[in-house]
N, C-alpha and C positions, 0 to 999 in steps of 0.2 A: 308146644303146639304141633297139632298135625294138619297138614294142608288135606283135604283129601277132595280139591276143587278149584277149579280154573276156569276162568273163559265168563261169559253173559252175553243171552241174548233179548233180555230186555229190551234194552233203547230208552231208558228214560230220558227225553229231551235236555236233560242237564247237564248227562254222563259220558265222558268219552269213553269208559272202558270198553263196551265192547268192541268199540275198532281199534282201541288199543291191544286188547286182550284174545280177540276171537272167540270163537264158540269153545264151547262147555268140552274140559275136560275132565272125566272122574276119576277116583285113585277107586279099584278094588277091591271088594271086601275080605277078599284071601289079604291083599297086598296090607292094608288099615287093619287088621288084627294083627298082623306079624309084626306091623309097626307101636301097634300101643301093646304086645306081648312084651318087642324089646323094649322101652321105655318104661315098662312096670321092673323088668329085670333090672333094669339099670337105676332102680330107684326113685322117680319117680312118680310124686302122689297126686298128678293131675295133669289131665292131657284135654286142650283147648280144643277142639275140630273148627278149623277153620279153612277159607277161600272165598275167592271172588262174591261166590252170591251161592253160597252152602245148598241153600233150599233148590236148585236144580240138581243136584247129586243125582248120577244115577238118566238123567232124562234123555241125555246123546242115546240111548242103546235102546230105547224103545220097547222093555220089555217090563214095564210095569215095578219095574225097582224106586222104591222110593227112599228120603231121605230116613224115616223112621226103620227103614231095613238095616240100612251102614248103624245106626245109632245103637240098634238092642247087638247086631254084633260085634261091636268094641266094647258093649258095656261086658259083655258075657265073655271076651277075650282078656282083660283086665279086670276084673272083679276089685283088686286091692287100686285101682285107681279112678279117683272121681274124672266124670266126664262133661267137660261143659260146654256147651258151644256158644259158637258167631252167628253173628246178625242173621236173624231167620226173614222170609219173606212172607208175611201175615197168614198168606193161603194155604202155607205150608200146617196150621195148626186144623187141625178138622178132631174130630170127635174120638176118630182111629187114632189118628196118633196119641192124644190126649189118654187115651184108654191104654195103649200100651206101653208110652212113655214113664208112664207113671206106675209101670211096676217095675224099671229098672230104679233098684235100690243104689245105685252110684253114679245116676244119671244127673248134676246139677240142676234144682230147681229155680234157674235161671235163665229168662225169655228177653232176647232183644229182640222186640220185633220191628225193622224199618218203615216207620210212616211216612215222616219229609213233612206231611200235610196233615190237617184235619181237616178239612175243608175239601169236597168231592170234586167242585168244579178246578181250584189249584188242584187237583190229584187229576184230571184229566189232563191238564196242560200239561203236567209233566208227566203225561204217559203210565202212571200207575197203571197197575193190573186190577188192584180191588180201589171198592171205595170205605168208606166211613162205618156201613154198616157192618159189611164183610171184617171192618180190622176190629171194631168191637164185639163181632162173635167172636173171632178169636182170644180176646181178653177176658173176655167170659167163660169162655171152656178151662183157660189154663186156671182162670181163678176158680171153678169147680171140679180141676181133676187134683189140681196141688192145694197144699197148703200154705196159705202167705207165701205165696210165689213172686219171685224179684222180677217184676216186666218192665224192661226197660225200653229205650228209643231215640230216634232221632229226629230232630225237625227244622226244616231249614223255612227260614224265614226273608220276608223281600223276597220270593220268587217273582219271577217277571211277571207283570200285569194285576198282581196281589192287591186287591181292594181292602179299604182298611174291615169294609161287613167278613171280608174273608179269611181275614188275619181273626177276627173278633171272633168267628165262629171254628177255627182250628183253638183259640183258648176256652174255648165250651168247650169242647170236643177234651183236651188234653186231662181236663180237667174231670171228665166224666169214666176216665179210663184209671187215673188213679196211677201213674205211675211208680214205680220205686226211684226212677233215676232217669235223668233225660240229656241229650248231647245236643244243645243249640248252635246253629250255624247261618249265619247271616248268607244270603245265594250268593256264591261267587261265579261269576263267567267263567266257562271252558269254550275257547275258540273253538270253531268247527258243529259244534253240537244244536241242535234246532231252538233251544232256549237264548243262547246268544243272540239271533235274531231278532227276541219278541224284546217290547217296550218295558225297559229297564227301570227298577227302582232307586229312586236316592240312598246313597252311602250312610245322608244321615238319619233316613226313615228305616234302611237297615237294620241299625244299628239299636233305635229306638226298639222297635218292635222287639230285637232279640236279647234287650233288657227288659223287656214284659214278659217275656216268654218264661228267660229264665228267674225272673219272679215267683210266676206260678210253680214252675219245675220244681223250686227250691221250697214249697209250700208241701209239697208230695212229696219229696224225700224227707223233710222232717218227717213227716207224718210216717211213714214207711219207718224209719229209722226207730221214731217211737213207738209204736208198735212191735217191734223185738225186742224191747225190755218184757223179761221175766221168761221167754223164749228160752229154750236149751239150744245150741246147735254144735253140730261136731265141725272145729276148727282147725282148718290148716295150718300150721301155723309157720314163719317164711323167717321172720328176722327179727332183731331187738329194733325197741323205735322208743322215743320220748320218755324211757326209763322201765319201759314193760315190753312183752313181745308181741307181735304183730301176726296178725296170718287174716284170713276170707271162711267167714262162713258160706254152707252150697251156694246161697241166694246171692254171695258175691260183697254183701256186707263188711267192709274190716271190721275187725276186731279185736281191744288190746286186753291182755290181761298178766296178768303178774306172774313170774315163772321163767328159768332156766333152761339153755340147753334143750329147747323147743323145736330148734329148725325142722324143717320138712316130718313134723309129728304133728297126728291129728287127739287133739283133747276136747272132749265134750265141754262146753263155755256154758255156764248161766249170765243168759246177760243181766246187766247191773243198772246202768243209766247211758246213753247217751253223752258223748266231749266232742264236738267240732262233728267231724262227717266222720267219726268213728262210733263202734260200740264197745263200752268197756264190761267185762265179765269176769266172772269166778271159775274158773278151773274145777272143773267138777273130779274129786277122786275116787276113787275106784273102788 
């Protein structure tokens, strides 16, 4: 992993980081090539870009640097290593980036985009920057510049003051976006922060809701998962697991397939069928 970001000035009424954290600090783009140069040298076949809230990269300095900047230059300083990143901020996808993300050929076609909410009015309580419309353009561009691209997310459920029309209408919403994969999380209080304050939900309506949630969730990643049967992809491949070897296609998918002496080598995989929250595949040879 590479940090190349610290700090958030968001505020989302939930989150204590940024007074934990302070404002935004960015790693340099001389600094973030010399660091994914040395980590390709050393071996190396994937470098994570990660920090606090990634999609402010670059905003401290005021001079028009965006996050799609730092991205084409690690992808262009590491050529021999896949590049994937952390949780994006929805706003962060626009048409430009889409256009030129998508000629980096070792850019992972893999999008977490941070929702929390489907629902506009919970997205104002908690201080979101965009609402519902704004996050579904962005799942739309990425689903028109890539192909079968992995978007995933997060949604926290029992937010304070959460109507069940509200809850009902974030699984419209979840549902309409198609994920590949999703990270449910029941609201939990952080002292100090302006959500603490507002009228709190039951532990056991919590709980409820974020077993519906990830119901649906789980109805999308099959769906996702089946849908790369018959799919080629070029797989990482990491370690031996359940009597075959293991590695991550780009889109973040595992995948097992039969074969030796694989670690840290990438082999083109025909997927085969679907086992559990794996995809099994054929080794394609050469």
């Amino acid at each position: 992993m590479l940090k190349v970001e610290d700090g958030c000035v968001n505020f989302c009424t939930y989150c204590i980081i940024p007074y934990a954290r302070g404002p935004i600090r960015s790693l340099s783009i001389p600094e973030a090539e010399e660091q994914c140069r040395r980590l390709g040298r050393e071996g190396y076949r994937e470098v994570v870009l990660t920090g606090i809230e990634i999609s402010s990269w670059g905003r401290e300095w005021k001079d028009g640097s965006s996050l799609i900047d730092l991205i084409e230059a690690v992808c262009q300083a590491a050529p021999a290593c896949r590049i994937r990143l952390g949780s994006l901020e929805p706003r962060t996808i626009t048409d430009e980036f889409c256009r030129r993300a998508a000629q980096l050929n070792n850019l992972c076609p893999h999008f977490h985009l941070s929702m929390q909410s489907g629902c506009d009015t919970t997205l104002k309580r908690m201080n979101r920057k965009y609402d519902t419309a704004r996050y579904l353009e962005s799942v739309t561009l990425l689903n028109h510049w890539f192909d079968r691209p992995a978007v995933t997310t997060d949604m926290i459920v029992g937010f304070p003051e959460e109507t069940e029309e509200e809850f009902a209408a974030s699984l419209d919403f979840i549902r309409r976006c198609g994920f590949a994969q999703m990270h449910i999380f029941p609201y939990s209080v952080r002292p100090g922060t302006p959500a603490a304050g507002m009228t709190q939900i039951t532990k056991a309506v919590k709980e409820e809701r974020a077993h519906r949630a990830a119901a649906v969730a789980e109805e999308m990643h099959r769906a996702y998962l089946n849908g790369c049967v018959g799919q080629t992809y070029p797989v990482l491949f990491e370690q031996p697991k359940n009597g075959k070897f293991a590695g991550h296609a780009p889109n973040y998918m595992e995948v097992l397939a039969e074969g030796t002496e694989l670690h840290n080598k990438v082999r083109n995989v025909v997927i085969t069928a679907v086992e559990g929250e794996s995809l099994l595949g054929r080794i394609q040879e050469d």
